[in-house]
Legacy VTK file of the C-alpha trace (Angstrom):
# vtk DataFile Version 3.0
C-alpha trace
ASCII
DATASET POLYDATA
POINTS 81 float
10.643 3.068 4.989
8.773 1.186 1.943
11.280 1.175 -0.766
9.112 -0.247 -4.296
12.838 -0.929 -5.660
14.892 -4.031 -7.095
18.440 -2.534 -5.459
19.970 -4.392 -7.909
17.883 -3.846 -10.978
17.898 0.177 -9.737
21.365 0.193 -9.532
22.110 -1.616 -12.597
19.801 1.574 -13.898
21.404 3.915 -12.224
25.169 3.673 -10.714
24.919 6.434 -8.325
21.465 5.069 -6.253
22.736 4.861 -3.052
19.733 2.445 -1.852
17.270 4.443 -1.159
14.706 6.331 -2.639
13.193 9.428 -1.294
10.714 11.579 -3.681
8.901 14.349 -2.033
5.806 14.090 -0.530
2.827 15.701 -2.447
-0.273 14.273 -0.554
-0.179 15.071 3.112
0.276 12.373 5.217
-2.230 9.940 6.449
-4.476 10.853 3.011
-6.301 9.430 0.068
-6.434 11.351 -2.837
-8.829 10.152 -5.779
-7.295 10.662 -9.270
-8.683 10.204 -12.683
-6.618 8.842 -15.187
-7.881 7.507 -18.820
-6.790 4.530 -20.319
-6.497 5.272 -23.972
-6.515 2.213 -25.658
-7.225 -1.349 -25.714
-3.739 -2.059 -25.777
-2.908 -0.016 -22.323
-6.049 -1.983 -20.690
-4.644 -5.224 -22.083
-1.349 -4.351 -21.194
-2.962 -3.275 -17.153
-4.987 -6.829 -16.961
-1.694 -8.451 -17.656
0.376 -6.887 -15.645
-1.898 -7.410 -12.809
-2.395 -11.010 -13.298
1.176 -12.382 -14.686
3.835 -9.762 -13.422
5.462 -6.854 -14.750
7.973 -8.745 -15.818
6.158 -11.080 -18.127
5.259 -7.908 -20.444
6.901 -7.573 -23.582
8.502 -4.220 -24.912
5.012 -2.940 -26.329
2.975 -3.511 -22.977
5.833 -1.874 -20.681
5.105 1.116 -23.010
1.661 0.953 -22.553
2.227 0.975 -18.466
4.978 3.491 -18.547
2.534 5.550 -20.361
0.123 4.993 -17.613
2.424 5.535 -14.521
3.501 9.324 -17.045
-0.190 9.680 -16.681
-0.524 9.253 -13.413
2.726 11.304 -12.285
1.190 14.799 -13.858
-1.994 13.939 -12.118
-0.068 13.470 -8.774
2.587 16.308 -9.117
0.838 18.761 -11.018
3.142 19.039 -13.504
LINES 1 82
81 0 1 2 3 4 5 6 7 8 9 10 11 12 13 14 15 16 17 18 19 20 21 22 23 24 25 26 27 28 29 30 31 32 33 34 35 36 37 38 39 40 41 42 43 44 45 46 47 48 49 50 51 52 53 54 55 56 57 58 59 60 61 62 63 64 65 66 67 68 69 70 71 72 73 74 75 76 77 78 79 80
């Protein structure tokens, strides 16, 4: 199973992970789904272009807002809630 974790860094998050990670599914399987999300600012695309090009990692504590903000975004859109 794809597992988009760091064990360590997730478990140096969390201390009960137990390795794996398990949300439930909310697109059926073996679909695409197109969502619509809007980048508010030049600071979240700035913070996106970077991301993409030097690594999550190289963002500083301002552009991991601006993607957390994003991924927020796009959880609603995919849950529903």
């Amino acid at each position: 199973m794809f597992n988009p974790l760091d064990n360590n860094k997730a478990l140096a998050l969390n201390p009960f992970y137990d390795g794996s990670y398990e949300p439930p599914r909310y697109l059926p399987e073996d679909t695409q789904r197109y969502v619509s999300v809007m980048i508010d600012s030049r600071e979240m695309e700035v913070s996106i272009l970077a991301a993409f090009d030097y690594g999550i990692d190289s963002l500083n504590e301002e552009g991991r807002q601006q993607l957390d903000r994003l991924i927020a975004a796009l959880k609603v859109v995919i849950t529903g809630r």
